[in-house]
N, CA, C and O atoms as CSV, one atom per row, in Angstrom:
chain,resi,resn,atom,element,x,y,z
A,1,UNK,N,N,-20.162,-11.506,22.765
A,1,UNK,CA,C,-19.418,-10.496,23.465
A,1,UNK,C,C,-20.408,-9.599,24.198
A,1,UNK,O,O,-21.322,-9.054,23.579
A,2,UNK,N,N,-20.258,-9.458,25.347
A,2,UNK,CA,C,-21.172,-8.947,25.968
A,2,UNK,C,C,-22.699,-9.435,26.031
A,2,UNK,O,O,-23.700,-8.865,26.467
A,3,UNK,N,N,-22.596,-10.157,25.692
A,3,UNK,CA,C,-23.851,-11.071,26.481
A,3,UNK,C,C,-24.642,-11.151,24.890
A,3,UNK,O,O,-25.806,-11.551,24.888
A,4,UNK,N,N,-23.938,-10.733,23.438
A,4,UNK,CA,C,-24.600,-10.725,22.159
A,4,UNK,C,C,-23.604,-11.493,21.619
A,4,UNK,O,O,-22.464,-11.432,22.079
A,5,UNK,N,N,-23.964,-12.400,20.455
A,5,UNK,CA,C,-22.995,-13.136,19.672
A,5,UNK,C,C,-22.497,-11.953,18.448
A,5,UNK,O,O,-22.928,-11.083,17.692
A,6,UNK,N,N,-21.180,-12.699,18.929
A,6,UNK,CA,C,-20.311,-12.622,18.126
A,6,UNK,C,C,-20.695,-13.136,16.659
A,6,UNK,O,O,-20.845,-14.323,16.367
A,7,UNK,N,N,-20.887,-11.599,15.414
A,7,UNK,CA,C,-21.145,-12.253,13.741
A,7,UNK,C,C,-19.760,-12.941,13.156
A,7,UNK,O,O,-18.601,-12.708,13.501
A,8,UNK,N,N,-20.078,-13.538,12.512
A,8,UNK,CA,C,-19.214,-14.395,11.461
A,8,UNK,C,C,-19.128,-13.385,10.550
A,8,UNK,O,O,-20.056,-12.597,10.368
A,9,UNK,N,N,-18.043,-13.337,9.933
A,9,UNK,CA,C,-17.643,-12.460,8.718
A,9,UNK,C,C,-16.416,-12.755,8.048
A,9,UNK,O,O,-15.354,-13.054,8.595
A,10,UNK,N,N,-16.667,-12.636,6.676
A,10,UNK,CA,C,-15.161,-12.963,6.253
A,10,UNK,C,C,-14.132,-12.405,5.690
A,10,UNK,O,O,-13.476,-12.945,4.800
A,11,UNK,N,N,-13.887,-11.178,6.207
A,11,UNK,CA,C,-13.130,-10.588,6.655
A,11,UNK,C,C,-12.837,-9.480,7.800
A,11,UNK,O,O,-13.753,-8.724,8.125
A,12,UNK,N,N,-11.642,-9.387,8.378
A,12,UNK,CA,C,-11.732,-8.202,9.610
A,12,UNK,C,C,-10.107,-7.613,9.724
A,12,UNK,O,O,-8.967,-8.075,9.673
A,13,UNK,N,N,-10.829,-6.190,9.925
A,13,UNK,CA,C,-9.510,-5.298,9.793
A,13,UNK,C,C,-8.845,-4.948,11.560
A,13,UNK,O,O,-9.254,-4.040,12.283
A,14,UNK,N,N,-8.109,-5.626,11.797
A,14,UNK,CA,C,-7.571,-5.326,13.127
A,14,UNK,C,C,-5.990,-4.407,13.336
A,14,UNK,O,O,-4.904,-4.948,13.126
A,15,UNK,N,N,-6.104,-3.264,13.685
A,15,UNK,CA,C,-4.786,-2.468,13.489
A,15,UNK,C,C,-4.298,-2.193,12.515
A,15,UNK,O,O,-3.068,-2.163,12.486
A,16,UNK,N,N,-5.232,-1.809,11.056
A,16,UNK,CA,C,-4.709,-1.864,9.966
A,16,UNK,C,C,-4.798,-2.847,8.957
A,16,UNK,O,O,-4.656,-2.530,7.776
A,17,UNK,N,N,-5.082,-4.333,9.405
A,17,UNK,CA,C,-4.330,-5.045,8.688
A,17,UNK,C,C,-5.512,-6.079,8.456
A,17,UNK,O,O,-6.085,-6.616,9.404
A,18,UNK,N,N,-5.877,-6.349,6.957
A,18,UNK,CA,C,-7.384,-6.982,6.794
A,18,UNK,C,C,-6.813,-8.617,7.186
A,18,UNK,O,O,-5.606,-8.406,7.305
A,19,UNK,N,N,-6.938,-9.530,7.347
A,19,UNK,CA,C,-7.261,-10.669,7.723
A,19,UNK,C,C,-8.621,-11.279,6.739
A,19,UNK,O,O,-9.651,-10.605,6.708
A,20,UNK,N,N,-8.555,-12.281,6.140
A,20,UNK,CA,C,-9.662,-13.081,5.878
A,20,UNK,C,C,-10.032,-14.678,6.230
A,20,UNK,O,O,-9.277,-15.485,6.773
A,21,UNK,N,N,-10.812,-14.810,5.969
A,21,UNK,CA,C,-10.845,-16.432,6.864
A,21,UNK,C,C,-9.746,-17.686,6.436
A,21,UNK,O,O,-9.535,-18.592,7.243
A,22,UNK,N,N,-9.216,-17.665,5.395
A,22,UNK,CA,C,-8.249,-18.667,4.991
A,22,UNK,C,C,-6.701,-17.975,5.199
A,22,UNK,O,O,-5.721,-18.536,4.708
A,23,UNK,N,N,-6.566,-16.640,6.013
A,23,UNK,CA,C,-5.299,-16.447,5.789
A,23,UNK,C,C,-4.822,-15.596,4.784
A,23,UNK,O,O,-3.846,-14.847,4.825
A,24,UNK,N,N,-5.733,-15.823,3.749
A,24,UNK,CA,C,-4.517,-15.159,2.365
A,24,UNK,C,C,-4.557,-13.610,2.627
A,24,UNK,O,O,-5.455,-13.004,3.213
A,25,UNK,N,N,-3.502,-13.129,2.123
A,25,UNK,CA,C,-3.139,-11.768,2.120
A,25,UNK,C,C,-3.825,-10.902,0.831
A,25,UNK,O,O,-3.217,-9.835,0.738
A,26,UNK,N,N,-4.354,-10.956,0.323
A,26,UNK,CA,C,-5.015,-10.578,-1.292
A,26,UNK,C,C,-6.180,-9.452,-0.470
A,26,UNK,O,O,-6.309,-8.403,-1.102
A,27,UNK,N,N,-6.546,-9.488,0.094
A,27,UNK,CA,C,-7.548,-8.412,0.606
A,27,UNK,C,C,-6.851,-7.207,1.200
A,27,UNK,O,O,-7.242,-6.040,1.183
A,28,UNK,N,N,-5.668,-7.739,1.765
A,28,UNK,CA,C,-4.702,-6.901,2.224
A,28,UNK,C,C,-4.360,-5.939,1.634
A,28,UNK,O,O,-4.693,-4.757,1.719
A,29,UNK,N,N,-3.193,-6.829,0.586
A,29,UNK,CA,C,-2.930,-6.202,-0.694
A,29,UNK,C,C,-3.291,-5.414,-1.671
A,29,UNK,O,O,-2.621,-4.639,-2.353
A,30,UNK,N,N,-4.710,-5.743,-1.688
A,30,UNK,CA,C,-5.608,-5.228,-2.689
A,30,UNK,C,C,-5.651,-3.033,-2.027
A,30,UNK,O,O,-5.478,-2.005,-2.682
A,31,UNK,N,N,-5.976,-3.272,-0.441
A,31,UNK,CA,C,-6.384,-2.493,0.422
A,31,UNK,C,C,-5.307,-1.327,0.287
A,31,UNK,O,O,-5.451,-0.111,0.153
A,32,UNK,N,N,-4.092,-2.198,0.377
A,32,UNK,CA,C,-3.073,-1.127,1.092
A,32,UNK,C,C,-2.778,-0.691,-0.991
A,32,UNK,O,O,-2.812,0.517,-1.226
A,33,UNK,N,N,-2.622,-1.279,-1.780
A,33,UNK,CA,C,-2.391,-1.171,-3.271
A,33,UNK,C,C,-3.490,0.209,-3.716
A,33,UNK,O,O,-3.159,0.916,-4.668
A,34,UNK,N,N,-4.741,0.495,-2.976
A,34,UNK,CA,C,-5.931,0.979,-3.390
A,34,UNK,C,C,-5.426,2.393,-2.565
A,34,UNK,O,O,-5.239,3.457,-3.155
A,35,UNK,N,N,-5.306,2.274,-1.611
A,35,UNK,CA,C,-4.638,3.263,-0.110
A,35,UNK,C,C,-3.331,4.326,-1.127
A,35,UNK,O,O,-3.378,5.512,-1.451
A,36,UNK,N,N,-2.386,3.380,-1.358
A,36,UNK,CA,C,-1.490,3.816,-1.666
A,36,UNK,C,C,-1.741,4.957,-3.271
A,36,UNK,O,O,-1.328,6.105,-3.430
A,37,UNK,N,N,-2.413,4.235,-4.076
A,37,UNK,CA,C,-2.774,4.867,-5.373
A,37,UNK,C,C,-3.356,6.105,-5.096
A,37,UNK,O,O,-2.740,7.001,-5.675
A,38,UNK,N,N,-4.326,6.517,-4.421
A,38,UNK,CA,C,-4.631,7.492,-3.520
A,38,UNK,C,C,-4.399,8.558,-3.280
A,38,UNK,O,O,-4.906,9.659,-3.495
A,39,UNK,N,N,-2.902,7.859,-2.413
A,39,UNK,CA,C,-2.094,9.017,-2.114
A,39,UNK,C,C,-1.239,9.363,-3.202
A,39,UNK,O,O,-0.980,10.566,-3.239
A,40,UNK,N,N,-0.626,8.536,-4.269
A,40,UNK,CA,C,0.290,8.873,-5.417
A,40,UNK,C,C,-0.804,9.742,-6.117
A,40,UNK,O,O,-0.421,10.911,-6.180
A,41,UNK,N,N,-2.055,9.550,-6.669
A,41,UNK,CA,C,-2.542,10.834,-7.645
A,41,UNK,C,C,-2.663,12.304,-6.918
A,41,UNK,O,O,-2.438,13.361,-7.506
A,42,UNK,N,N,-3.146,12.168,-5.228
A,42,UNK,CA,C,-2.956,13.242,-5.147
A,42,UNK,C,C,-1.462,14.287,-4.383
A,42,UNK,O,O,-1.507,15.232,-3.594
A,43,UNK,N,N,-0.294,13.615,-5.023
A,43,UNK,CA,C,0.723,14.084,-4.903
A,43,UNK,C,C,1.347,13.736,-6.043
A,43,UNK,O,O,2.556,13.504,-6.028
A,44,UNK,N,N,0.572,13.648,-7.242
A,44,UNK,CA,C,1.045,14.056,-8.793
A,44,UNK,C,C,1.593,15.186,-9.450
A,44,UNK,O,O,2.453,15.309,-10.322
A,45,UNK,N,N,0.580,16.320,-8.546
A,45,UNK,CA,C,1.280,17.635,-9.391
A,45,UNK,C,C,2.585,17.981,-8.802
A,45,UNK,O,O,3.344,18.626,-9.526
A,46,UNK,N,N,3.074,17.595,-7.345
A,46,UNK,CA,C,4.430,17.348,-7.317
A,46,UNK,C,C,5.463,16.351,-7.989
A,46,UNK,O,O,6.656,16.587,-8.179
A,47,UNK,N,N,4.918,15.431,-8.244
A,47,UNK,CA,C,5.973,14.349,-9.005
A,47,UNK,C,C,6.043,14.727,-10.611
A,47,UNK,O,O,6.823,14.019,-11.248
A,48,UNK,N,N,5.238,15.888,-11.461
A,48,UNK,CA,C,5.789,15.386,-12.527
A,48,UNK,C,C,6.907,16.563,-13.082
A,48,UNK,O,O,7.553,17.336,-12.374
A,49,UNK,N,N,6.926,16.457,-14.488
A,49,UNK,CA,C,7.999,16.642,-14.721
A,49,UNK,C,C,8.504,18.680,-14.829
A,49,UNK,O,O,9.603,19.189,-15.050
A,50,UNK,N,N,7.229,19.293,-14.579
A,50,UNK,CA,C,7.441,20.646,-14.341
A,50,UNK,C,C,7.225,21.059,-12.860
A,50,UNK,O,O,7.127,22.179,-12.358
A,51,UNK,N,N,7.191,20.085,-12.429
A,51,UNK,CA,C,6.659,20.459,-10.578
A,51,UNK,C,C,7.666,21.239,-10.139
A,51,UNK,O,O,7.271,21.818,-9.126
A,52,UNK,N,N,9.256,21.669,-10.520
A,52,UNK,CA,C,10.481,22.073,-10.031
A,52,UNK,C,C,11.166,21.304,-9.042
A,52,UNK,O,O,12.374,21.449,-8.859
A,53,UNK,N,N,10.322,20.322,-8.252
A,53,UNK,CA,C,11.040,19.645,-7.173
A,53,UNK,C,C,12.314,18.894,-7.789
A,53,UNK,O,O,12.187,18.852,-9.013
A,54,UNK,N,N,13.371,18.353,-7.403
A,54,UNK,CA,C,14.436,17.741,-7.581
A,54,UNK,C,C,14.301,16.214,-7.032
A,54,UNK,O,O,13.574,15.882,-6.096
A,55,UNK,N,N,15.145,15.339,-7.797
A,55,UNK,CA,C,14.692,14.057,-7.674
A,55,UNK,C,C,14.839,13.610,-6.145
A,55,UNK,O,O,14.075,12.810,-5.605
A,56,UNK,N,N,15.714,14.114,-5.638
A,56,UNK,CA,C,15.805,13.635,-3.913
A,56,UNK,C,C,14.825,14.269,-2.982
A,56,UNK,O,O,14.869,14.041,-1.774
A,57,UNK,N,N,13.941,15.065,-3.527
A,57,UNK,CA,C,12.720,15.669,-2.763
A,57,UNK,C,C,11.548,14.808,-3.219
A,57,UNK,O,O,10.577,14.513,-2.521
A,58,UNK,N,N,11.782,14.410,-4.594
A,58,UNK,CA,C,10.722,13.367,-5.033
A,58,UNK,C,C,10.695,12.181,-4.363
A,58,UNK,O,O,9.637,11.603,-4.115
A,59,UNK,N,N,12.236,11.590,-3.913
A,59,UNK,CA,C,12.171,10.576,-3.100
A,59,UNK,C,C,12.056,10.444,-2.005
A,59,UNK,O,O,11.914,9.370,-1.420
A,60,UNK,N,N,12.089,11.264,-1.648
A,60,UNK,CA,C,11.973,12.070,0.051
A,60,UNK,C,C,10.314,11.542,0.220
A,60,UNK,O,O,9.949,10.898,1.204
A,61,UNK,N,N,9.476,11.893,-0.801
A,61,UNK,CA,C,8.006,11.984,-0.884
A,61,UNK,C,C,7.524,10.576,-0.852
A,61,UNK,O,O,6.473,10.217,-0.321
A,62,UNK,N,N,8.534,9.666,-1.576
A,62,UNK,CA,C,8.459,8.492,-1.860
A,62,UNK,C,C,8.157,7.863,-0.093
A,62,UNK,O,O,7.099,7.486,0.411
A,63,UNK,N,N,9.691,7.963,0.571
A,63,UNK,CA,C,10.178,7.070,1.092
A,63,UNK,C,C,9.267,7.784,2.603
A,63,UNK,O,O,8.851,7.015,3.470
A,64,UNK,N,N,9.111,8.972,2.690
A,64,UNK,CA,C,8.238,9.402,4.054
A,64,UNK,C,C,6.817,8.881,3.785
A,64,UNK,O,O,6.562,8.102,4.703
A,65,UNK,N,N,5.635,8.972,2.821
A,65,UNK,CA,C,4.609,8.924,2.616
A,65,UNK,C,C,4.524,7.639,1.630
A,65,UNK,O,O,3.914,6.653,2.045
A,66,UNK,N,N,4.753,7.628,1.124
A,66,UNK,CA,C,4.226,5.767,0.339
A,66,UNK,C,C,4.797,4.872,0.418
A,66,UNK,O,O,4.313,3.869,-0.106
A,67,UNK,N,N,5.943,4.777,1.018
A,67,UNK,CA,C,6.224,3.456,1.439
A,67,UNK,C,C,6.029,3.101,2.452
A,67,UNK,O,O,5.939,1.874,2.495
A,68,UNK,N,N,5.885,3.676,3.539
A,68,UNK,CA,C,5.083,3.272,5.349
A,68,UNK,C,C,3.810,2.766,4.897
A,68,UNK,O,O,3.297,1.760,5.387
A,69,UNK,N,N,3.223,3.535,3.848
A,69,UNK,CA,C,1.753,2.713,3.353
A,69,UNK,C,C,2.143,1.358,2.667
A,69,UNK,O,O,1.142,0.670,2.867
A,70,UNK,N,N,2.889,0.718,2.086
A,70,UNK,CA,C,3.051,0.107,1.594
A,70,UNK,C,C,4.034,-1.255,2.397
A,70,UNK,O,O,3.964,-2.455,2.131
A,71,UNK,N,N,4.790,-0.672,3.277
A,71,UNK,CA,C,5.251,-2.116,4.283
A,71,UNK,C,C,5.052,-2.118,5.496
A,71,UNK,O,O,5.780,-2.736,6.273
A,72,UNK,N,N,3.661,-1.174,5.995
A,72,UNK,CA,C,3.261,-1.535,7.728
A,72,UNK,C,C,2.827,-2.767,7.645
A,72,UNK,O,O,2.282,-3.282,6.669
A,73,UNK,N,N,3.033,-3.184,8.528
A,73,UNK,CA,C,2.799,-4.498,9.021
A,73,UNK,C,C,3.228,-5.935,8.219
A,73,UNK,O,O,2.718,-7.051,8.319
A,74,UNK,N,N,4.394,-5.457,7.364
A,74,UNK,CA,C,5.144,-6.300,6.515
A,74,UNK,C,C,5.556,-7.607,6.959
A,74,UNK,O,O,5.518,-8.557,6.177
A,75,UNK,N,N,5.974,-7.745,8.231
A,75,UNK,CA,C,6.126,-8.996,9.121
A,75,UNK,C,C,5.206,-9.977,8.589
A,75,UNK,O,O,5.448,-10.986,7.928
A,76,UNK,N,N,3.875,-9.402,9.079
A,76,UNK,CA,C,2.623,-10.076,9.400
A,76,UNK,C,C,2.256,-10.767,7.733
A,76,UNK,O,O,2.235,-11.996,7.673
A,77,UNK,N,N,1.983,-9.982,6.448
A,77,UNK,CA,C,1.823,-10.206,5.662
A,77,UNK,C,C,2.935,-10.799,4.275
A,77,UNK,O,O,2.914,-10.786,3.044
A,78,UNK,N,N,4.146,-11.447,5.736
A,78,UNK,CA,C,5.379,-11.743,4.674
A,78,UNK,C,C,5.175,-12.958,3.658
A,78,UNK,O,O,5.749,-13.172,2.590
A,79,UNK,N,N,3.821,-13.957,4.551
A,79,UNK,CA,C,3.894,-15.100,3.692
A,79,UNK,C,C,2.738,-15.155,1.991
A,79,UNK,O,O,2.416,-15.982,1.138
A,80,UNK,N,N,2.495,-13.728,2.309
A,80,UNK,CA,C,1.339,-13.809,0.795
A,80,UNK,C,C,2.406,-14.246,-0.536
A,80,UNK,O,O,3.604,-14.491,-0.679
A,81,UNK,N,N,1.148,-14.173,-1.404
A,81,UNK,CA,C,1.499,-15.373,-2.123
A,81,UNK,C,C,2.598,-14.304,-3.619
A,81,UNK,O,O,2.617,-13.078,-3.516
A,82,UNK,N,N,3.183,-14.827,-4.533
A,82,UNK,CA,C,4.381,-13.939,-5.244
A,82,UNK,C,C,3.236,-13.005,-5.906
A,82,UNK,O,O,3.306,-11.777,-5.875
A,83,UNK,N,N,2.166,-13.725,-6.510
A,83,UNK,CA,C,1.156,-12.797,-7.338
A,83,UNK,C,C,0.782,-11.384,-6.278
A,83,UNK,O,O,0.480,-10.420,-6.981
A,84,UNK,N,N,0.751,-11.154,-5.186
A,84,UNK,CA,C,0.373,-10.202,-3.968
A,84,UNK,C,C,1.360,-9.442,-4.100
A,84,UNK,O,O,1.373,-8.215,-4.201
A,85,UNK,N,N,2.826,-10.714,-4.099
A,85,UNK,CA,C,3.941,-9.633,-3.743
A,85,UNK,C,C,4.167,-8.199,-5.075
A,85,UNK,O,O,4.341,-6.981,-5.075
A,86,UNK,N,N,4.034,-9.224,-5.979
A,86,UNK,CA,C,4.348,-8.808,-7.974
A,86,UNK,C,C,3.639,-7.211,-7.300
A,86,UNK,O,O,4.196,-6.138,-7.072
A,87,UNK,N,N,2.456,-7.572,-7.160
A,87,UNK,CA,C,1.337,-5.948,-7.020
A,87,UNK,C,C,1.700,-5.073,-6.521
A,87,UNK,O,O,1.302,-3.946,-6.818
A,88,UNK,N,N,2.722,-5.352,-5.445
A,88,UNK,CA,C,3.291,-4.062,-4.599
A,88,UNK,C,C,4.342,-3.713,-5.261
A,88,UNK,O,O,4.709,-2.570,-4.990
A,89,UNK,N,N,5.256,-4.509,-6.378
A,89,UNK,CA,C,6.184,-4.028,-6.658
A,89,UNK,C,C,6.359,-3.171,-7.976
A,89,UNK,O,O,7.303,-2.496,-8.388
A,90,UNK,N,N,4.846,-3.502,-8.593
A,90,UNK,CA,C,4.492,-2.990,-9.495
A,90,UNK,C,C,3.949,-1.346,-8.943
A,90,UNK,O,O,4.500,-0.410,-9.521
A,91,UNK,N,N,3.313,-1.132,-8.285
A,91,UNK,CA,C,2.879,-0.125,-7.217
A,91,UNK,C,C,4.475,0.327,-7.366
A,91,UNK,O,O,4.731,1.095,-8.293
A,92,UNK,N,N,5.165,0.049,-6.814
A,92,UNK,CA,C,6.179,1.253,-6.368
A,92,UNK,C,C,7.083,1.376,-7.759
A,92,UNK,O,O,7.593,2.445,-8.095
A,93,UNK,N,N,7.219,0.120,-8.542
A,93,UNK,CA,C,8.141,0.973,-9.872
A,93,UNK,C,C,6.976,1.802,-10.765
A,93,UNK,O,O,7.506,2.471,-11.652
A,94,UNK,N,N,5.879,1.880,-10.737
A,94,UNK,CA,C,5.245,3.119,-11.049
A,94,UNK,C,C,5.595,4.392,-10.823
A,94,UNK,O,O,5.734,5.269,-11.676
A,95,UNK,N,N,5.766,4.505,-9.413
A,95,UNK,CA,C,6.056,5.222,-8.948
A,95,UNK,C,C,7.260,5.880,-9.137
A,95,UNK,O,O,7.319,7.079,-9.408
A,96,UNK,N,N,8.151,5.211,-9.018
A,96,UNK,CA,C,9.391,5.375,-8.837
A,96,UNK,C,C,10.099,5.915,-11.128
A,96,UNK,O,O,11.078,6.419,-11.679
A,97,UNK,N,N,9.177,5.512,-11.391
A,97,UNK,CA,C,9.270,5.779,-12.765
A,97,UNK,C,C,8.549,7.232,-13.373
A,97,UNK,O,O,8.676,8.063,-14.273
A,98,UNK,N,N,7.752,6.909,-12.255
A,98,UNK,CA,C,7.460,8.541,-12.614
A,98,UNK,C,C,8.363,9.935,-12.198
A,98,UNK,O,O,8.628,10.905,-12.909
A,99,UNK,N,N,8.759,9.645,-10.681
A,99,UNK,CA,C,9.623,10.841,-9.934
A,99,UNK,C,C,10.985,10.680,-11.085
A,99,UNK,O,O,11.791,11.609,-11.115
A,100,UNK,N,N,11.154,9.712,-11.829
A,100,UNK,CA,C,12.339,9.555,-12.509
A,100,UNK,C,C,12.216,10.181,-14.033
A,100,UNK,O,O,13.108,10.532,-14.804
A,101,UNK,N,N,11.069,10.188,-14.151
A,101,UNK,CA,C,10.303,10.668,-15.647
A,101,UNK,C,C,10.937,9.576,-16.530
A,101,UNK,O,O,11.425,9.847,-17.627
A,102,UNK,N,N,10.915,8.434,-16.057
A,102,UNK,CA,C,11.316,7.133,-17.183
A,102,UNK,C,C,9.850,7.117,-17.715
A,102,UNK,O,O,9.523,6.327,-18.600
């Protein structure tokens, strides 16, 4: 590119979204799973159970801020594999168990 070669690498993040050389989504996953945790500890002292917020403000928190982290570019990464999928869903009933105080 530009008159320098282009490195080999095996992996690359384009618009968000990691890519690795075989396709699989697991780097992805791993990324946006790591991203997301992140943002849930530091919006803990709102989710727990003396914060005063009410559960539809908790979900409010949910559904504006961790879940856009969690299905941008969902299209793209629809074909990863169930073990990828399991991780995200585990990710959000965490979550979702906590704003609930289950």
């Amino acid at each position: 590119m530009f008159g320098k070669p282009v490195p080999i690498v095996t992996t690359a993040k384009y618009l968000g979204v990691i890519f690795n050389r075989s396709f699989t989504w697991t780097n992805h996953i791993s990324y946006v799973c790591g991203k997301a945790y992140g943002i849930i500890k530091r919006l803990y002292p709102l989710l727990a159970k003396d914060s005063g917020l009410s559960l539809n403000r908790k979900r409010r928190l949910y559904t504006a801020i961790v879940r856009p982290i969690i299905t941008y570019a969902a299209p793209t990464w629809a074909s990863a594999t169930n073990g990828d999928i399991r991780k995200l869903q585990i990710l959000q009933n965490k979550f979702l168990r906590t704003i609930t105080n289950a």
